[in-house]
C-alpha positions in Angstrom: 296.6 -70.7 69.2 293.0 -72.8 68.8 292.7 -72.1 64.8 295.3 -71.2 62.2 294.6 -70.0 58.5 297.3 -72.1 56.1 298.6 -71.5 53.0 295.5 -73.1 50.9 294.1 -69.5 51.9 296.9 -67.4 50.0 295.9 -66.5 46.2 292.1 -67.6 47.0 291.4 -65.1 50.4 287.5 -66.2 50.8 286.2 -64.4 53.5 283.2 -66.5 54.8 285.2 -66.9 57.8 285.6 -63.3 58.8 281.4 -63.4 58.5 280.9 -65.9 60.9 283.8 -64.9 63.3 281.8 -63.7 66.3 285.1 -61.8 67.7 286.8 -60.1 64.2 290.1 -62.2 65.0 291.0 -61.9 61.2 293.6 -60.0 60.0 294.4 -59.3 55.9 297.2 -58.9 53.5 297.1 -58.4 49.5 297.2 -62.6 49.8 295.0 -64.3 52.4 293.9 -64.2 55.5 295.2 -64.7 58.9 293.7 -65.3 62.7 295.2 -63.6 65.8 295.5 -65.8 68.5 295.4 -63.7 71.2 291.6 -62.7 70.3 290.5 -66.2 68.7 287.9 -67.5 71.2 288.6 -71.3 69.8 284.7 -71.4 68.8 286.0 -73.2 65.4 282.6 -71.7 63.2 285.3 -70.4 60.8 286.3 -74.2 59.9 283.2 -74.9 58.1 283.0 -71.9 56.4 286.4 -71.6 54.5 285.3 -72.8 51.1 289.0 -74.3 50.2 289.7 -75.9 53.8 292.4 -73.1 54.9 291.7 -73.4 58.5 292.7 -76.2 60.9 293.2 -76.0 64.7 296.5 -75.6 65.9 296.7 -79.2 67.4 295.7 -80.7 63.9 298.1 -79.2 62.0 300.7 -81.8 60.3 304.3 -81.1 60.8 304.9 -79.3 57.1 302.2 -76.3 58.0 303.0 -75.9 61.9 305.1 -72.9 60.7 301.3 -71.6 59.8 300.9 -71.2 63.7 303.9 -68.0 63.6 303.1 -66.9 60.3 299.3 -66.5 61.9 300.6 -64.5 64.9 303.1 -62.3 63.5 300.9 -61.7 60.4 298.1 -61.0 62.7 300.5 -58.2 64.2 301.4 -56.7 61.2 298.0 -56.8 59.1 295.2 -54.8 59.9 291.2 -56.5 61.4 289.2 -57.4 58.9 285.7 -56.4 59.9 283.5 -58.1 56.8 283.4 -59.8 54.3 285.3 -59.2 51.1 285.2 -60.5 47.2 287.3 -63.5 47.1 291.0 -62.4 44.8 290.8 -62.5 41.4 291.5 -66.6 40.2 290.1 -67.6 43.3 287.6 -69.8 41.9 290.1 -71.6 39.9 292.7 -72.0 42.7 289.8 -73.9 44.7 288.9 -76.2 41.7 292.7 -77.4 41.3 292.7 -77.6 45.2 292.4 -81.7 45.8 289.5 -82.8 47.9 287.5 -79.2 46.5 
């Protein structure tokens, strides 16, 4: 899997990433985002855009968020494509202010 969406997605769900995704690899629950691996082309322009630094490669990831890498794929399964860009969840703005580094 070249790019995983972790858990400093869920509560905010920013979609600048779906925008720039040239392939729709991102899926969607009522919490955040997620990217299916098997249509993820590994071009990484999602990285930059994520406003609260949700999405790492796969190869990055430390060993307390590799269980991001199955919660991406089965999520993926399960959720349906998101094809644009959405308004971010309601206390988004303040879940990225309290997010260190943000």
């Amino acid at each position: 899997m070249p790019y995983v969406v972790t858990d400093l997605c869920s509560g905010c769900r920013y979609t600048e990433c779906v925008s720039v995704c040239p392939v729709e690899c991102f899926h969607l629950d009522d919490q955040m985002t997620y990217i299916d691996p098997e249509t993820c082309i590994d071009c990484g322009g999602c990285v930059p855009a994520c406003p609260v630094g949700a999405i790492k490669p796969a190869h990055q990831l430390p060993p307390d968020k590799r269980m991001w890498i199955d919660i991406n794929r089965r999520r993926a399964a399960e959720t349906p494509v998101l094809t644009g860009r959405l308004p971010p969840l309601p206390g988004a703005d303040e879940r990225k202010r309290a997010i260190p580094g943000r």
